[in-house]
N, C-alpha and C positions, 0 to 999 in steps of 0.2 A: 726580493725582486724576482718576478717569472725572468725565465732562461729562454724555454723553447716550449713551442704545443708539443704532447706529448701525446696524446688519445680525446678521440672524439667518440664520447659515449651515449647510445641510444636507447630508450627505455622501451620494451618492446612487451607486448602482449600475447603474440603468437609468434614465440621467437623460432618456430620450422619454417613458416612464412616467411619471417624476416631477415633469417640465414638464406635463404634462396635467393630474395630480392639484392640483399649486398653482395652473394658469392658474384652475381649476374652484374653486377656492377664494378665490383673491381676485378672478376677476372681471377679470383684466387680464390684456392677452397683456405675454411679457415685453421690459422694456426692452433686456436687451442676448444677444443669443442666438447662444451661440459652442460648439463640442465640448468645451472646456473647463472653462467656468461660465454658467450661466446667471443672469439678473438679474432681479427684480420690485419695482419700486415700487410702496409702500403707499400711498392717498390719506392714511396719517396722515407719512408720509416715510420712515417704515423698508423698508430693502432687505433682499430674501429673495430671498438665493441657494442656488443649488444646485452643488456640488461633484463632478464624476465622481469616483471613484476617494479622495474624502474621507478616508473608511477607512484607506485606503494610508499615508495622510500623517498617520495618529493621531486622526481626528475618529472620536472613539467615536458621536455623536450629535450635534445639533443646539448650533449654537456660540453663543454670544451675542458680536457686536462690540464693543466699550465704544470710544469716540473718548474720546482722552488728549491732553492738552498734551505732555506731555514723554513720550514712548512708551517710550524706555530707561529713564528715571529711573523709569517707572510698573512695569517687569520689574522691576528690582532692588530694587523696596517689596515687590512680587510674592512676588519669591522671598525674603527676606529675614525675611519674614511666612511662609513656610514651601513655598512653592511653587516648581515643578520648571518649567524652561520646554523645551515642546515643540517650540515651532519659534519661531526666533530672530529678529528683528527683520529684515526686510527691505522690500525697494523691490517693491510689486505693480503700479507703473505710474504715468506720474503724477506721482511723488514721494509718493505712498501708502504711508504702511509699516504693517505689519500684523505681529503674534505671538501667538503661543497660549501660556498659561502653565498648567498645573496646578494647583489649590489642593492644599491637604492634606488635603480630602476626594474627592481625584481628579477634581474640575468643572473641568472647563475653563473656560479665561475668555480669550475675542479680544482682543485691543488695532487700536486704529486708531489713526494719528494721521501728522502731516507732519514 
Protein backbone atom coordinates (compact mmCIF):
# COMPACT_ATOMS: atom_id res chain seq x y z
CA UNK A 1 0.00 0.00 0.00
CA UNK A 2 1.63 3.64 -0.98
CA UNK A 3 2.19 5.75 2.41
CA UNK A 4 3.19 9.09 1.04
CA UNK A 5 4.62 11.03 -2.28
CA UNK A 6 7.89 10.91 -1.88
CA UNK A 7 9.77 12.53 -5.09
CA UNK A 8 8.56 13.93 -8.28
CA UNK A 9 11.05 13.10 -11.00
CA UNK A 10 11.79 14.79 -14.36
CA UNK A 11 13.61 13.51 -17.35
CA UNK A 12 15.55 16.30 -18.50
CA UNK A 13 17.75 16.78 -21.69
CA UNK A 14 19.65 19.85 -20.92
CA UNK A 15 19.82 19.32 -17.28
CA UNK A 16 22.16 23.11 -16.81
CA UNK A 17 18.85 24.57 -18.37
CA UNK A 18 16.82 22.76 -16.24
CA UNK A 19 18.64 23.06 -12.94
CA UNK A 20 18.24 26.86 -13.42
CA UNK A 21 14.52 26.66 -14.50
CA UNK A 22 13.72 24.63 -10.90
CA UNK A 23 16.38 26.44 -8.69
CA UNK A 24 14.12 29.70 -10.06
CA UNK A 25 11.10 28.13 -9.09
CA UNK A 26 11.48 26.82 -5.81
CA UNK A 27 13.75 29.28 -4.52
CA UNK A 28 16.54 26.81 -3.35
CA UNK A 29 19.92 25.83 -4.76
CA UNK A 30 19.94 22.10 -5.16
CA UNK A 31 20.60 19.60 -2.48
CA UNK A 32 22.64 17.08 -4.19
CA UNK A 33 24.40 18.12 -7.59
CA UNK A 34 25.86 15.33 -9.61
CA UNK A 35 26.05 14.89 -13.85
CA UNK A 36 23.89 12.27 -13.33
CA UNK A 37 20.72 13.58 -11.17
CA UNK A 38 20.28 16.36 -9.73
CA UNK A 39 18.25 16.83 -6.11
CA UNK A 40 15.86 19.83 -4.63
CA UNK A 41 14.25 19.68 -1.37
CA UNK A 42 10.93 21.23 -0.77
CA UNK A 43 10.43 23.32 2.41
CA UNK A 44 7.11 21.00 2.50
CA UNK A 45 9.79 17.70 2.24
CA UNK A 46 9.18 16.50 -1.31
CA UNK A 47 12.16 15.96 -3.51
CA UNK A 48 12.48 17.06 -7.18
CA UNK A 49 14.73 15.62 -9.16
CA UNK A 50 16.01 15.98 -12.36
CA UNK A 51 17.07 12.92 -14.56
CA UNK A 52 19.70 13.51 -17.72
CA UNK A 53 18.79 11.17 -20.39
CA UNK A 54 15.19 10.10 -18.30
CA UNK A 55 13.84 9.60 -21.82
CA UNK A 56 16.26 6.97 -22.51
CA UNK A 57 15.24 4.85 -19.62
CA UNK A 58 11.31 5.32 -20.46
CA UNK A 59 10.25 8.39 -18.45
CA UNK A 60 7.89 9.77 -21.00
CA UNK A 61 7.37 12.91 -18.42
CA UNK A 62 7.33 13.85 -14.91
CA UNK A 63 7.20 10.60 -12.57
CA UNK A 64 5.51 10.58 -9.40
CA UNK A 65 7.51 8.55 -6.25
CA UNK A 66 5.06 6.63 -4.00
CA UNK A 67 7.18 5.27 -0.84
CA UNK A 68 5.77 1.46 -0.19
CA UNK A 69 6.39 -0.95 2.69
CA UNK A 70 6.64 -3.91 0.61
CA UNK A 71 8.11 -2.52 -2.92
CA UNK A 72 7.81 -6.17 -4.77
CA UNK A 73 4.68 -7.12 -3.17
CA UNK A 74 3.45 -3.36 -4.19
CA UNK A 75 4.79 -4.43 -8.31
CA UNK A 76 2.91 -7.49 -8.25
CA UNK A 77 -0.61 -5.71 -6.95
CA UNK A 78 0.65 -3.22 -9.78
CA UNK A 79 0.76 -5.52 -12.33
CA UNK A 80 -1.84 -7.80 -11.30
CA UNK A 81 -4.37 -4.90 -11.43
CA UNK A 82 -3.31 -4.57 -15.07
CA UNK A 83 0.12 -2.85 -15.21
CA UNK A 84 3.23 -3.47 -17.18
CA UNK A 85 6.52 -2.86 -15.10
CA UNK A 86 9.21 -0.61 -16.71
CA UNK A 87 11.93 -0.91 -14.77
CA UNK A 88 12.25 -3.60 -12.15
CA UNK A 89 13.03 -3.14 -8.68
CA UNK A 90 16.44 -2.22 -7.74
CA UNK A 91 19.17 -0.96 -5.29
CA UNK A 92 19.65 3.11 -6.16
CA UNK A 93 22.02 3.33 -3.15
CA UNK A 94 21.66 3.14 0.27
CA UNK A 95 19.64 0.30 0.23
CA UNK A 96 16.90 2.47 -1.79
CA UNK A 97 15.02 0.52 -4.09
CA UNK A 98 13.13 2.23 -6.51
CA UNK A 99 10.63 0.84 -9.97
CA UNK A 100 8.49 2.35 -12.31
CA UNK A 101 5.44 0.48 -13.25
CA UNK A 102 2.91 1.25 -16.04
CA UNK A 103 -0.84 1.54 -15.35
CA UNK A 104 -3.30 0.43 -17.93
CA UNK A 105 -3.82 3.94 -18.85
CA UNK A 106 0.05 4.11 -19.79
CA UNK A 107 0.86 6.65 -16.23
CA UNK A 108 3.53 5.88 -14.81
CA UNK A 109 3.80 5.27 -11.30
CA UNK A 110 7.47 5.33 -9.15
CA UNK A 111 7.74 3.10 -6.26
CA UNK A 112 10.29 3.74 -3.42
CA UNK A 113 10.78 1.86 -0.55
CA UNK A 114 13.79 -0.27 1.58
Amino acid sequence: MAKTLDAILYPVRDLASAKAQFTALLGVEPAVDQPYYVHFETSEGLAVGLVPNGHQRGMTGATPFWTVDDINGQVKALVAAGGTVTEDVHDVGGGKLVAIVNDAQGNVIGLAGA
